[in-house]
Gaussian input, Z-matrix of N, CA and C with variables (Angstrom, degrees):
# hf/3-21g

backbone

0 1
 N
 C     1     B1
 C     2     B2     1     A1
 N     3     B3     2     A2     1     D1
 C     4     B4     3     A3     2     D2
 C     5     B5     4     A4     3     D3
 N     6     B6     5     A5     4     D4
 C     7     B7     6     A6     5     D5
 C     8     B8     7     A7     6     D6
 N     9     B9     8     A8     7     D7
 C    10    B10     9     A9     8     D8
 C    11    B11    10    A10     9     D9
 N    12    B12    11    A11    10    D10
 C    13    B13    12    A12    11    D11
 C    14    B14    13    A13    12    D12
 N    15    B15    14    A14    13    D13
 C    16    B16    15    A15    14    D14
 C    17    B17    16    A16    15    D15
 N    18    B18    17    A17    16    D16
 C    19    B19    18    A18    17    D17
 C    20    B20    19    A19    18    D18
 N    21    B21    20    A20    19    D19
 C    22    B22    21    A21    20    D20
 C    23    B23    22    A22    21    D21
 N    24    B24    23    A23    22    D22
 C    25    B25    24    A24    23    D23
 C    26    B26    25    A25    24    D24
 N    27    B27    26    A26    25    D25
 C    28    B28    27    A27    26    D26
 C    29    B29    28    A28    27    D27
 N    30    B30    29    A29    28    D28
 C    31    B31    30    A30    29    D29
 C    32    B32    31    A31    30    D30
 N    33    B33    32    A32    31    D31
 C    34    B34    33    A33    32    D32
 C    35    B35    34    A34    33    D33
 N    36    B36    35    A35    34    D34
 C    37    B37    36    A36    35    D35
 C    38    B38    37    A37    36    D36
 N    39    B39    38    A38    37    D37
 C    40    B40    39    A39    38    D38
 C    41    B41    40    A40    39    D39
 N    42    B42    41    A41    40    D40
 C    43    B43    42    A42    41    D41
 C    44    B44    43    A43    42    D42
 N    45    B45    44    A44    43    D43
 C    46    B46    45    A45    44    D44
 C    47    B47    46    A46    45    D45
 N    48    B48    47    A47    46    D46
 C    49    B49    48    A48    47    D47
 C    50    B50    49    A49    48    D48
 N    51    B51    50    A50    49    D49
 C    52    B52    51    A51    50    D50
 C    53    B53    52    A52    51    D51
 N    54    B54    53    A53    52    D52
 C    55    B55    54    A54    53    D53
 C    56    B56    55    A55    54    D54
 N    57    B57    56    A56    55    D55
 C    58    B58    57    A57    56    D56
 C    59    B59    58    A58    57    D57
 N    60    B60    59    A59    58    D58
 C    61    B61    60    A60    59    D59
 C    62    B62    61    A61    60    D60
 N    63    B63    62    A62    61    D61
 C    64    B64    63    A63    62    D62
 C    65    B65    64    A64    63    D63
 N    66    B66    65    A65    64    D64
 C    67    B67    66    A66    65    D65
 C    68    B68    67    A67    66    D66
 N    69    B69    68    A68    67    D67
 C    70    B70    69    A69    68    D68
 C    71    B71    70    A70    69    D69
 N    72    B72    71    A71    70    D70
 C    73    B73    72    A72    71    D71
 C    74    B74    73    A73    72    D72
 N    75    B75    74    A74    73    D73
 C    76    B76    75    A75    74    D74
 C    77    B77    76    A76    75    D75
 N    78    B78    77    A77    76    D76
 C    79    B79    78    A78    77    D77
 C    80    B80    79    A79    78    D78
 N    81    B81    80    A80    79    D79
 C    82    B82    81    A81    80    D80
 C    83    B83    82    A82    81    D81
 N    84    B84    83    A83    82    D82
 C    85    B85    84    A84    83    D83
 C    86    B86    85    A85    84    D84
 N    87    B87    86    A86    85    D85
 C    88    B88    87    A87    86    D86
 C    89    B89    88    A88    87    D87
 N    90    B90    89    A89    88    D88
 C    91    B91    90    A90    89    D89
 C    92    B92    91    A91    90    D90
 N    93    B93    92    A92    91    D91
 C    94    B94    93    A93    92    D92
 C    95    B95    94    A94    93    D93
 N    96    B96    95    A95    94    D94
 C    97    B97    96    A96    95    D95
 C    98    B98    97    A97    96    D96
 N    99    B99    98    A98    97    D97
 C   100   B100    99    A99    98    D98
 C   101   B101   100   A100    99    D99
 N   102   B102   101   A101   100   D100
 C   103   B103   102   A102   101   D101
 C   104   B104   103   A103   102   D102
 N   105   B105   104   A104   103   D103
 C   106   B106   105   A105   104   D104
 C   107   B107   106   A106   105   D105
 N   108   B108   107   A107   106   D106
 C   109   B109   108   A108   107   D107
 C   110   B110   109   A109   108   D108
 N   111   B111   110   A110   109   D109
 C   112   B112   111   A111   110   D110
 C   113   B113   112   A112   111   D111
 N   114   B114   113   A113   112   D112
 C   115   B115   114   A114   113   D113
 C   116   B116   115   A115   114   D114
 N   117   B117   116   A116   115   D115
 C   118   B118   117   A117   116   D116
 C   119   B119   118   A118   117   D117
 N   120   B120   119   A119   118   D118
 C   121   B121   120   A120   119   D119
 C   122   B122   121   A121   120   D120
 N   123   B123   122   A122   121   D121
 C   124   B124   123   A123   122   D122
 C   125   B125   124   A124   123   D123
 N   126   B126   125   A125   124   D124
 C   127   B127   126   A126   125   D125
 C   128   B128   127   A127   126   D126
 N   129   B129   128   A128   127   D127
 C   130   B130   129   A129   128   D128
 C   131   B131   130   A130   129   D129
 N   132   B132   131   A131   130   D130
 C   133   B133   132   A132   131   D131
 C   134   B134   133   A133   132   D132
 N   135   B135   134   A134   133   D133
 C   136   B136   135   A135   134   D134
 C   137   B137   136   A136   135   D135
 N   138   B138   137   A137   136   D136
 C   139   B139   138   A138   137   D137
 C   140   B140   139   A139   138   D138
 N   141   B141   140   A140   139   D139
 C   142   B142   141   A141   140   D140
 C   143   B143   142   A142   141   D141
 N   144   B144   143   A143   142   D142
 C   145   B145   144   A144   143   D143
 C   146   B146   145   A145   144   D144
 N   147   B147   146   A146   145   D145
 C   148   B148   147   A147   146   D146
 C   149   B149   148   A148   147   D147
 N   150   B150   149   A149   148   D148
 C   151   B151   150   A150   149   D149
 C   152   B152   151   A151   150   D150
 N   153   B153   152   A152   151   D151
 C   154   B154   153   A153   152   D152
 C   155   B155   154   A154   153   D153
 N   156   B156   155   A155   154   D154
 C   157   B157   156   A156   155   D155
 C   158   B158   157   A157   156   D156
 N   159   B159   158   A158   157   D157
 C   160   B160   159   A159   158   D158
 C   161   B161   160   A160   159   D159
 N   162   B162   161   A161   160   D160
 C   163   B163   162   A162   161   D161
 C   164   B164   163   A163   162   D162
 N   165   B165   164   A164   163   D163
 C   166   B166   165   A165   164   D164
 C   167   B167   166   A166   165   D165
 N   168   B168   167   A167   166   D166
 C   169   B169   168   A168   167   D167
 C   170   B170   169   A169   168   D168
 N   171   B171   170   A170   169   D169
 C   172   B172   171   A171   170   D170
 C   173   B173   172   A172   171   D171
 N   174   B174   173   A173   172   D172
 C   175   B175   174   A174   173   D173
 C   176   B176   175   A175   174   D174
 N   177   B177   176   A176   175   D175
 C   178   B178   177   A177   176   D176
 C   179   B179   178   A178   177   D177
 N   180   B180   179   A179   178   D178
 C   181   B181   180   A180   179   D179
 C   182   B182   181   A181   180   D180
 N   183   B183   182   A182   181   D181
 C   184   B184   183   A183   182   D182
 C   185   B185   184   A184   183   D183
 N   186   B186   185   A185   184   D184
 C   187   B187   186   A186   185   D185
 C   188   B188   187   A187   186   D186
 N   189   B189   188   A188   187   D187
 C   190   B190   189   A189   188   D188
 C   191   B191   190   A190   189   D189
 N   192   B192   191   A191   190   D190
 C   193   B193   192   A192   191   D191
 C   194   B194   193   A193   192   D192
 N   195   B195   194   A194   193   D193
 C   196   B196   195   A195   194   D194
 C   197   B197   196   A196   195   D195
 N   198   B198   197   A197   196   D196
 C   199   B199   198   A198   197   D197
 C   200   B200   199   A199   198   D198
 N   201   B201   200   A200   199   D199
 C   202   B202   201   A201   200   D200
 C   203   B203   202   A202   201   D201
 N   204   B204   203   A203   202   D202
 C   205   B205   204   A204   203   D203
 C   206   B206   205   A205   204   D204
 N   207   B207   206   A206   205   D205
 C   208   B208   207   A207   206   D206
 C   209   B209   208   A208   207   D207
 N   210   B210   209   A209   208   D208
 C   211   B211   210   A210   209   D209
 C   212   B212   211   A211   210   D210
 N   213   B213   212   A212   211   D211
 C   214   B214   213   A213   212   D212
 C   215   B215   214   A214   213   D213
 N   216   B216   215   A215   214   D214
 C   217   B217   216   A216   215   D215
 C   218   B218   217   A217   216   D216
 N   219   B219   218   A218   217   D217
 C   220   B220   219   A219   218   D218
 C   221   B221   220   A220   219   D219
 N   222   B222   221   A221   220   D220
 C   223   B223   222   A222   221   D221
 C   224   B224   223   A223   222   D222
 N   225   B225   224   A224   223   D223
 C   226   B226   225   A225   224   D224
 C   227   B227   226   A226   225   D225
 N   228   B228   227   A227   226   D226
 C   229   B229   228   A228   227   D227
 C   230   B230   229   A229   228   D228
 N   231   B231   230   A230   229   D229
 C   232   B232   231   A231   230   D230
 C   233   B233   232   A232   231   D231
 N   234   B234   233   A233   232   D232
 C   235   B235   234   A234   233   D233
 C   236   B236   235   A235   234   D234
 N   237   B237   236   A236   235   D235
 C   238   B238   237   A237   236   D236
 C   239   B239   238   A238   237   D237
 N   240   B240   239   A239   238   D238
 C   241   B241   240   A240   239   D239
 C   242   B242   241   A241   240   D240
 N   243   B243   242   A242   241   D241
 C   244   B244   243   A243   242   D242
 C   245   B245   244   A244   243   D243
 N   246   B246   245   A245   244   D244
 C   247   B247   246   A246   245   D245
 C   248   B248   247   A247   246   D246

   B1=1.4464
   B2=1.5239
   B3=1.3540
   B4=0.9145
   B5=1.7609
   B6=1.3101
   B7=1.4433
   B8=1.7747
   B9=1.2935
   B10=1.3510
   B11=1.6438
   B12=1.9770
   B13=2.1818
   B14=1.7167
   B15=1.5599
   B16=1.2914
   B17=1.4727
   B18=1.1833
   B19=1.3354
   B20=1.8579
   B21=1.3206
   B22=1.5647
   B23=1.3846
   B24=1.2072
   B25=1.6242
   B26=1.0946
   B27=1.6796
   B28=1.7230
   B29=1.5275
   B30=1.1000
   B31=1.4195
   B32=1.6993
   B33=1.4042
   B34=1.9245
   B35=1.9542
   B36=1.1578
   B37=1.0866
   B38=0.9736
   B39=1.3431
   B40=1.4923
   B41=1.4744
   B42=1.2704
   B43=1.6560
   B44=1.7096
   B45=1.3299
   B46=1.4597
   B47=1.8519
   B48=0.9582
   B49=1.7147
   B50=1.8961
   B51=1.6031
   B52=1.4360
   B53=1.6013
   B54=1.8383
   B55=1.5338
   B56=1.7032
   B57=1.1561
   B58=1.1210
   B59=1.6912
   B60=1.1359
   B61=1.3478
   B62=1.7733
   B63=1.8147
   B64=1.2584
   B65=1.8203
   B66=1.4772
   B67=1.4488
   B68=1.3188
   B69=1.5089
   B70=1.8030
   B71=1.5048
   B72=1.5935
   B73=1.8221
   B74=1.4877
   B75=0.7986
   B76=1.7259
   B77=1.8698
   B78=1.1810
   B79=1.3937
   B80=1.0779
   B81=1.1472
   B82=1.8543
   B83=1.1373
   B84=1.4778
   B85=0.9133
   B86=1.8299
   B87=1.2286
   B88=1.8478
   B89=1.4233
   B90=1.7004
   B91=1.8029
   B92=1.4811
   B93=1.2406
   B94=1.7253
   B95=1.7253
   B96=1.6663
   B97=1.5033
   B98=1.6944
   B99=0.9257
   B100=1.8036
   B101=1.2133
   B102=1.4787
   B103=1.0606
   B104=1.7728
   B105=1.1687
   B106=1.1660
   B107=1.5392
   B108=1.2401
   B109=1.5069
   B110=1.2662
   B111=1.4173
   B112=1.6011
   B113=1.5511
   B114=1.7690
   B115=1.5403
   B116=1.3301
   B117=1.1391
   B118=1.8322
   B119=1.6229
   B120=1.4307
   B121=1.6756
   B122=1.8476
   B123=0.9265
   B124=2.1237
   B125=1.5952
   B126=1.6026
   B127=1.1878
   B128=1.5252
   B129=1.2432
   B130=1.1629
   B131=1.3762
   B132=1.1167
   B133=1.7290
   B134=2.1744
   B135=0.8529
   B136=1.8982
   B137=1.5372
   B138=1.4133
   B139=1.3254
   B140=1.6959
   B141=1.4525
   B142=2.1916
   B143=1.4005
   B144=1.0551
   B145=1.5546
   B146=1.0070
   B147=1.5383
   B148=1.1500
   B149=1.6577
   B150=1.3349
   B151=2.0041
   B152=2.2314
   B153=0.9430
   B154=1.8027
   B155=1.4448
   B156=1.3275
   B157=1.3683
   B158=1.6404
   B159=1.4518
   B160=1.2516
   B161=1.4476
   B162=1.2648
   B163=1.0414
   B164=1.7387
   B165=1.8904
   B166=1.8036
   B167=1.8163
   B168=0.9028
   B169=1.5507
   B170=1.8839
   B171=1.2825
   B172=1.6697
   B173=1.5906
   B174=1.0407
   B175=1.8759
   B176=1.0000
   B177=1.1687
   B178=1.6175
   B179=1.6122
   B180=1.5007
   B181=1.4480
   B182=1.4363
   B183=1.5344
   B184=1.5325
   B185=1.3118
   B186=1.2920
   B187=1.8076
   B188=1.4308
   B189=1.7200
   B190=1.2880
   B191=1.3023
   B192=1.6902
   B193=2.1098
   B194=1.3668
   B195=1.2067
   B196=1.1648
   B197=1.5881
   B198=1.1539
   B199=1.5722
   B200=1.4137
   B201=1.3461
   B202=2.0992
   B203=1.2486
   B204=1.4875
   B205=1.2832
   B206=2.1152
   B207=1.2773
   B208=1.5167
   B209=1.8519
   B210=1.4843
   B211=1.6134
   B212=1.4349
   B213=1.2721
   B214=1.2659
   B215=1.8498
   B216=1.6414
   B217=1.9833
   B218=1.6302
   B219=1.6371
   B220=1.2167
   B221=1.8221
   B222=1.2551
   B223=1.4136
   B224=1.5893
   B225=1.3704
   B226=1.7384
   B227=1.4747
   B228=1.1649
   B229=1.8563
   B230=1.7528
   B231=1.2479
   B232=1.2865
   B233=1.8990
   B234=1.3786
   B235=1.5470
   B236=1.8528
   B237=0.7390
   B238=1.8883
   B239=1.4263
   B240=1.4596
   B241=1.6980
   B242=1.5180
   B243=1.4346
   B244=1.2576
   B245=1.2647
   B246=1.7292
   B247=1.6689
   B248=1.5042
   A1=108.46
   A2=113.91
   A3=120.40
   A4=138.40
   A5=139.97
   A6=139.43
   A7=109.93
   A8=91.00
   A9=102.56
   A10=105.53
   A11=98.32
   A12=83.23
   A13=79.82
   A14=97.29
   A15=105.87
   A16=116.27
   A17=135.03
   A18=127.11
   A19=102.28
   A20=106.75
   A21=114.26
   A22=112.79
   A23=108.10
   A24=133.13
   A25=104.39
   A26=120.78
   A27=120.95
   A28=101.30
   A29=96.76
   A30=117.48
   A31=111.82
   A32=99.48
   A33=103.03
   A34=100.61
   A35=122.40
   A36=124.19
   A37=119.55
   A38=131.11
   A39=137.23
   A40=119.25
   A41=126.33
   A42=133.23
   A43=99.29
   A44=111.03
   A45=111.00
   A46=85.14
   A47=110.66
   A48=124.80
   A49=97.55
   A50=115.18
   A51=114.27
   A52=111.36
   A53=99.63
   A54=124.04
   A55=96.53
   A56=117.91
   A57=125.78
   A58=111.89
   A59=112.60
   A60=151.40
   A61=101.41
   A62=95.05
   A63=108.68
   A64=98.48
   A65=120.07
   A66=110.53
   A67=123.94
   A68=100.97
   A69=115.25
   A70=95.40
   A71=95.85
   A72=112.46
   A73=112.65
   A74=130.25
   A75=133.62
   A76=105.79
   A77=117.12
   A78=120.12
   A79=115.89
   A80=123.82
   A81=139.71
   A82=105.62
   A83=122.74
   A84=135.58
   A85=83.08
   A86=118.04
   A87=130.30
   A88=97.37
   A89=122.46
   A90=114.01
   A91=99.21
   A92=117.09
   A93=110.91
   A94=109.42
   A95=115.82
   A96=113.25
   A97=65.70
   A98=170.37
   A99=137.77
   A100=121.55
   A101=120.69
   A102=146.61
   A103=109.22
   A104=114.38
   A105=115.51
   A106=114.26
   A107=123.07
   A108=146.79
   A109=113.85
   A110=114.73
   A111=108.84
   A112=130.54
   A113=100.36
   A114=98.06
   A115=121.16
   A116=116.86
   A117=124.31
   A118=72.86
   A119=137.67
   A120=124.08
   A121=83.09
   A122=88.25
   A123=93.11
   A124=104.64
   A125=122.25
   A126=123.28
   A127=122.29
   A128=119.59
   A129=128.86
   A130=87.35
   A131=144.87
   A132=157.71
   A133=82.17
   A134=109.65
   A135=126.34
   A136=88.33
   A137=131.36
   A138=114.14
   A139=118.24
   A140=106.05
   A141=108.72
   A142=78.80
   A143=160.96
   A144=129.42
   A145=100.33
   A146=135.20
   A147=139.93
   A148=99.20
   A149=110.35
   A150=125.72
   A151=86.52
   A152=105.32
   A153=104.08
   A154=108.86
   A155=101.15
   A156=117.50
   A157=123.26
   A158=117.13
   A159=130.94
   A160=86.18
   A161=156.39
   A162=149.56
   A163=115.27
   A164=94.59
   A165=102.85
   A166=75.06
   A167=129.64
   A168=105.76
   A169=101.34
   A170=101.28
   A171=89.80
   A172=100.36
   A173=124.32
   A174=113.22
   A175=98.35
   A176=163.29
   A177=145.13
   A178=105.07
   A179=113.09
   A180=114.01
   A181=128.15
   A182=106.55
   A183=106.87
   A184=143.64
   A185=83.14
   A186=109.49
   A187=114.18
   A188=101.67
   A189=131.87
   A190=109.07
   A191=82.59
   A192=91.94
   A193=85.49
   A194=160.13
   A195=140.02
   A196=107.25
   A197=139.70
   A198=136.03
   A199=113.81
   A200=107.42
   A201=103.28
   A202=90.18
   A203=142.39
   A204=128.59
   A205=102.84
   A206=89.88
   A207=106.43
   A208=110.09
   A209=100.00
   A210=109.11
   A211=136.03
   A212=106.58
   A213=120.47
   A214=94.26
   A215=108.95
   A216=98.80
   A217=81.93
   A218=109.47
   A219=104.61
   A220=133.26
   A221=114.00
   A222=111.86
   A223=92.29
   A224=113.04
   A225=119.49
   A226=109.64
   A227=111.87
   A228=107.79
   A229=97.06
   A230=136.61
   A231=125.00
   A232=94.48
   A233=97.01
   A234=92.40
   A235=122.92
   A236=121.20
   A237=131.18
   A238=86.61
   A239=116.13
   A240=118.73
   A241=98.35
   A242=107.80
   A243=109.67
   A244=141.21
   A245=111.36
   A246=121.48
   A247=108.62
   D1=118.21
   D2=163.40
   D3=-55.00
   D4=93.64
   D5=-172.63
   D6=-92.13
   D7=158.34
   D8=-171.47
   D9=-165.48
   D10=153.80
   D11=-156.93
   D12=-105.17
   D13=164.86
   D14=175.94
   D15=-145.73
   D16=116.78
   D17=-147.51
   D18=-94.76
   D19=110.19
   D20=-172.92
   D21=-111.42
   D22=146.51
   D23=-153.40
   D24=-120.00
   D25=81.47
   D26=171.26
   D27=-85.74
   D28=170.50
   D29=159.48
   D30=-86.10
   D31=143.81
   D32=-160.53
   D33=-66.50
   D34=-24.71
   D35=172.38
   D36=-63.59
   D37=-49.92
   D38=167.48
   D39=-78.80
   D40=-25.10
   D41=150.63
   D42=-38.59
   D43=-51.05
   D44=-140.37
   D45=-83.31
   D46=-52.64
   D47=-168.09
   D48=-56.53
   D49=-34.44
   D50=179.12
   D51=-54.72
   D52=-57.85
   D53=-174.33
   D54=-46.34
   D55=-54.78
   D56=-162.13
   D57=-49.04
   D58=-52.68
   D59=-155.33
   D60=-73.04
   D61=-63.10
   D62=-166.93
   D63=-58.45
   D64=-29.85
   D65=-169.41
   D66=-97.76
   D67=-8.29
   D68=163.07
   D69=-48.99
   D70=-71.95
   D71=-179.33
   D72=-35.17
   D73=-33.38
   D74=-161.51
   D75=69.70
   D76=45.24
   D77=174.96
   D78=-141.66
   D79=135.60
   D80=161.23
   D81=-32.35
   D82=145.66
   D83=-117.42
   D84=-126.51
   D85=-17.75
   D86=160.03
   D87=-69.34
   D88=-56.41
   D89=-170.64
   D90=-57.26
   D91=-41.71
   D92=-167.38
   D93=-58.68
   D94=-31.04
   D95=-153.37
   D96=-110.89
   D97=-54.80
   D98=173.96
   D99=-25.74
   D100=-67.19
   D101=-175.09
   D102=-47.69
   D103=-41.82
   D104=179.34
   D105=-125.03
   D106=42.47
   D107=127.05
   D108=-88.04
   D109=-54.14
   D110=169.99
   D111=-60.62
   D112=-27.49
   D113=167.41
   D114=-67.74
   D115=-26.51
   D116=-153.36
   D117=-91.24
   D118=-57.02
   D119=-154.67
   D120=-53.47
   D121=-47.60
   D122=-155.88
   D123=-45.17
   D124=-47.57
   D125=175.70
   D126=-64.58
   D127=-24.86
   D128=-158.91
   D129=-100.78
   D130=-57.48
   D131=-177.99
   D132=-47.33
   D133=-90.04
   D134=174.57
   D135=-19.44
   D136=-78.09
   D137=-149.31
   D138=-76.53
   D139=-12.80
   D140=170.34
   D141=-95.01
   D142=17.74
   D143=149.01
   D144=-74.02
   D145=-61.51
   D146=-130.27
   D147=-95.48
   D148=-19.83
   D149=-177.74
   D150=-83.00
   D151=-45.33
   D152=175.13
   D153=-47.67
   D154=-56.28
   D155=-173.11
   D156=-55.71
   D157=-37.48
   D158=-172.13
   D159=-97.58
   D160=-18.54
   D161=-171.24
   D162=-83.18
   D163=-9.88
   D164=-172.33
   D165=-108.05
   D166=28.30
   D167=-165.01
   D168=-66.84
   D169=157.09
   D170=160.99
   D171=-126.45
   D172=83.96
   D173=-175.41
   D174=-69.73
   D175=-143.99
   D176=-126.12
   D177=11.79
   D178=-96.30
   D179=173.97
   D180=-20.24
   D181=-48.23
   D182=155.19
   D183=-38.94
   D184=-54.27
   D185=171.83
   D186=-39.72
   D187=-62.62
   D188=173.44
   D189=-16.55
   D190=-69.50
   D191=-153.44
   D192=-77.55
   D193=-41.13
   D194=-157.38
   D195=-87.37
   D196=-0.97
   D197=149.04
   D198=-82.82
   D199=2.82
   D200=175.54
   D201=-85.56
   D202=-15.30
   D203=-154.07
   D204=-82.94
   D205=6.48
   D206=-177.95
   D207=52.69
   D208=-146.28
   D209=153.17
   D210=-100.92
   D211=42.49
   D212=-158.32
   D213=-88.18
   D214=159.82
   D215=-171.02
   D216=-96.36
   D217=147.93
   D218=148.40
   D219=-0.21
   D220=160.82
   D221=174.14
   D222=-105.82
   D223=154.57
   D224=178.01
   D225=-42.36
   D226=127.48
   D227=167.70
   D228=94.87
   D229=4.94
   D230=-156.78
   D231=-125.96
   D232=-13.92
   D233=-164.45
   D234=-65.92
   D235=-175.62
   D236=-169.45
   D237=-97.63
   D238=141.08
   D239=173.91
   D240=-65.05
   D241=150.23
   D242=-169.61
   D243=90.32
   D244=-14.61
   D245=171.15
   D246=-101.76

């Protein structure tokens, strides 16, 4: 893996709240700001998949398959809180 330095500009409040954070964790205070650059790519990557995804939607077809399920009750473990 390739590394490379990059000189980043927090705000001292959030510097301070990182430091803080990173040593609860027992981690450097670079693993902490990886870790959560890579989360935010990961969420942000996760949420246009899922906007792609609804964008192929076909609801009709949906509809479809979800009225074959007839009147049948849930399968065990599958039910709505409350039934």
């Amino acid at each position: 893996m390739r590394k490379s330095n990059f000189a980043l500009r927090l705000q001292p409040s959030l510097l301070d709240e990182a430091r803080k954070l990173a040593e609860a964790e027992g981690v450097a205070l670079n693993q902490l700001i990886n870790v959560a650059v890579a989360e935010k790519l990961s969420a942000l990557r996760t949420e246009t998949y899922f906007a792609e995804r609804a964008a192929r939607a076909d609801i009709p077809k949906a509809i479809a398959l979800l009225k074959r399920a007839g009147d049948n009750p849930p399968v065990k473990g599958d039910e709505l809180p409350g039934d």
